[in-house]
Residue, then its C-alpha position, 0 to 999 in steps of 0.5 A: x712805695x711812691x717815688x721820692x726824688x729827694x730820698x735817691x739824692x740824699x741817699x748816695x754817699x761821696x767821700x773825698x780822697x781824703x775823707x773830705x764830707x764833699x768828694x775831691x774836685x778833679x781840677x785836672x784837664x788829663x789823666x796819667x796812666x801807668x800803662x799804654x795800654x790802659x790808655x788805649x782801653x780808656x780811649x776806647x771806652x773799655x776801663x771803668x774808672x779810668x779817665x782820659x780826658x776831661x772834655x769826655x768825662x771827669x770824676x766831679x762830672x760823673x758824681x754830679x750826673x749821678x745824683x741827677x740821674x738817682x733824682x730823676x730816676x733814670x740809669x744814668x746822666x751826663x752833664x753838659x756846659x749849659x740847658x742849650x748844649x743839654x738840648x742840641x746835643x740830644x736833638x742832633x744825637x736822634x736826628x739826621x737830615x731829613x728827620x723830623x721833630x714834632x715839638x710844643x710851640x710854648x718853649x724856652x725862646x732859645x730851643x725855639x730859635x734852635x729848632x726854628x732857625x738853626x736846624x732847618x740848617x741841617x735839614x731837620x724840620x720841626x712842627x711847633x703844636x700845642x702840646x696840650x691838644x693830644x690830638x694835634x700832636x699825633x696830626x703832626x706826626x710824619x713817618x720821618x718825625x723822631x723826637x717828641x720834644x716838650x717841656x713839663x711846664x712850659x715857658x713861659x705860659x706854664x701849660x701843663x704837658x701830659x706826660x703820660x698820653x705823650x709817652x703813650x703817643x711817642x711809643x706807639x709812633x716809635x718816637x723818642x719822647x724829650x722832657x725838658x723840667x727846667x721848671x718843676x725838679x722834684x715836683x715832676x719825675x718824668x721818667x717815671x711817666x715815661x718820658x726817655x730822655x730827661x733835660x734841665x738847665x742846671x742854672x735855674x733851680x737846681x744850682x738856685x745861685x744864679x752863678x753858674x751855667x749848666x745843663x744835663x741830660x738824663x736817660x739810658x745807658x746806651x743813649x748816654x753812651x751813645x752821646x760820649x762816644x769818640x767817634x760819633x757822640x755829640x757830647x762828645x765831638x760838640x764839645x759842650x764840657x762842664x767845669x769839674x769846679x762848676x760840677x762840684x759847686x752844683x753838686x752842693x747845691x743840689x743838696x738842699x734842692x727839696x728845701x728851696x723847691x717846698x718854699x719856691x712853691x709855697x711862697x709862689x701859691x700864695x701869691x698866686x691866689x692873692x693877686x687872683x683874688x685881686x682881679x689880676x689874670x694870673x696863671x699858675x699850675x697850683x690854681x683851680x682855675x689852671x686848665x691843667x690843674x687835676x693833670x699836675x696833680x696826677x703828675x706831681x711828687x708830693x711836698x714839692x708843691x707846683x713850683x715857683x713859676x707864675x705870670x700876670x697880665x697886667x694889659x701892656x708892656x709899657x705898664x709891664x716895665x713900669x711895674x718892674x722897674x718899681x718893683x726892683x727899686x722897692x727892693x722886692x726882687x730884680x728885672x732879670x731873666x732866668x729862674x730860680x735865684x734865692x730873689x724874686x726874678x721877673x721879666x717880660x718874656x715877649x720881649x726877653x727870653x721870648x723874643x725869639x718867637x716872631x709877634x705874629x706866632x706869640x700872639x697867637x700861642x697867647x704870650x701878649x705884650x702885659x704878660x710878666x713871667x715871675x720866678x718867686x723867691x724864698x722870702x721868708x715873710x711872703x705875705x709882706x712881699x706880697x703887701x709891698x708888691x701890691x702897693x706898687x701895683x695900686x701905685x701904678x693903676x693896676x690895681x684899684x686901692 
């Protein structure tokens, strides 16, 4: 039977304590116990369903990092208090010093800065390739390189990564293989194409209200035991802890995730092919003229589609900004960074969430000053949005009339 991610959700059942369709929130930092010695086996990590402590785990964050885990189909999950604290706590849990990361140069402008800046530090060095060149990547493996780092769809230039042949690559170097699916929830399951270890950055499309930062990492029990544990867990002494109130509000969300997702992408092809049929050099995963288009394919959930994520060129970033700009006060969305609001978001990532990467390295991965990195929204008559979007374009000489 073929996977189906939205099913694992809709299939845990929660009950409040008294009877409440949505579990009780744990709004308590401590736990009581009726013996110390129940305390001492808790602390030691020996008393299931026993809590401590809420910066080690708390009922309302380990409901959430259940129904993430069923949805990406691995054992287990923990939650953690943003993407960034999901994606250093993992890194800094597999790498010690001398170790080395072998990472795709198209990331979330944040990750680079971490690996490119701030692990160097502590004597972790990272190669940036091009993720989509399977041959490169096994170049840059070293006997000291540990963790394979990509994301499914890649922000912001959405290549594509073969999952698959990175699982194959990983394992035959021993190497830990890291998928961030920031972009593509449902529609991409990347522990089943054999990625280990599965991040997201909950704020984005899985809580889709832009009203709440998160993170959490999927994986096996004894990598996510390993990231809780007291002495030497980086979940743990790092101390990146959710709010059980921000966990129960993600976890309601979460449940109509397959429905936003379905008109995230529908609305977000359409688009697509409209504006490529108008001339505009547009990138989008669901377009035959995406390089790894037949890849996603091979890759994807059915239903989902190719996610809300696209981009266009329109040649500088003055023109970039100045399309922006009309388009947030023709009200047909807002010039913000992030992703996966009920709004059409966009942004030009060069000079934004890229910002990061120094001109020289953007330049050369393709990311040019034009380029506007779109997070498409759930309106509900999209060929409108795409009428009034077209007019600003024709308005400002991007488009001829």
């Amino acid at each position: 039977m073929k996977f189906k991610p939205a099913n694992n959700i809709q299939d845990l059942q929660y009950f409040g304590e008294f009877g409440g369709v949505n579990p009780s929130i744990s709004d308590s930092s401590t736990y009581t116990f009726l013996s110390a010695k129940t305390m001492f086996d808790t602390f030691e990590g020996n008393a299931d369903g026993c809590y401590l402590y809420s910066r080690h785990s708390s009922p309302s964050n380990l409901y959430l990092g259940e129904a993430l885990a069923a949805m990406e189909d691995t054992k287990t999950a923990t939650v953690t208090a943003s993407g960034m604290g999901a994606i250093t706590t993992v890194l800094l849990q597999l790498c010690l010093t001398e170790d080395h990361i072998v990472s795709s140069r198209t990331i979330y402008g944040g990750t680079y800065a971490f690996l490119k800046n701030f692990a160097p530090r502590l004597g972790i060095d990272t190669s940036f390739v091009d993720i989509t060149k399977l041959d490169r990547v096994e170049a840059a493996i070293t006997p000291k390189t540990k963790v394979l780092f990509c994301e499914s769809i890649s922000n912001p230039l959405l290549e594509v990564a073969d999952i698959k042949s990175l699982a194959q690559l990983a394992k035959k170097h021993n190497l830990k293989l890291v998928v961030d699916n920031t972009f593509s929830p449902l529609s991409i399951s990347p522990a089943k194409l054999g990625a280990d270890i599965v991040i997201h950055s909950l704020t984005k499309f899985i809580n889709g209200s832009s009203d709440t930062v998160g993170g959490v990492v999927c994986g096996e029990q004894d990598f996510i035991d390993q990231l809780r544990n007291v002495n030497y867990g980086a979940a743990m002494l790092l101390g990146p802890t959710m709010d059980s109130l921000r966990a129960a509000s993600i976890l309601k969300n979460l449940r109509t995730l397959h429905v936003r997702m379905q008109q995230h992408s529908h609305n977000a092809l359409y688009l697509a092919k409209k504006f490529e049929g108008d001339g505009l050099k547009t990138v989008y995963p669901g377009l035959k003229s995406h390089p790894s288009h037949e890849l996603f394919i091979s890759m994807m959930n059915d239903k989902y589609g190719f996610g809300g994520m696209l981009t266009i060129d329109v040649g500088s970033l003055e023109k970039a900004n100045e399309l922006m700009e009309l388009m947030q006060k023709r009200n047909l969305g807002y010039l913000a960074v992030s992703l996966g609001f009920y709004k059409t978001l966009f942004s030009a990532p060069g000079s934004s969430t890229s910002s990061e990467i120094p001109e020289d390295e953007q330049k050369e991965m393709g990311l040019s000053d034009g380029l506007i990195r779109f997070s498409i929204g759930l309106d509900a008559d999209i060929e409108r949005t795409y009428n009034m979007m077209k007019a600003c374009m024709v308005e400002l000489g991007v488009l001829e009339a």
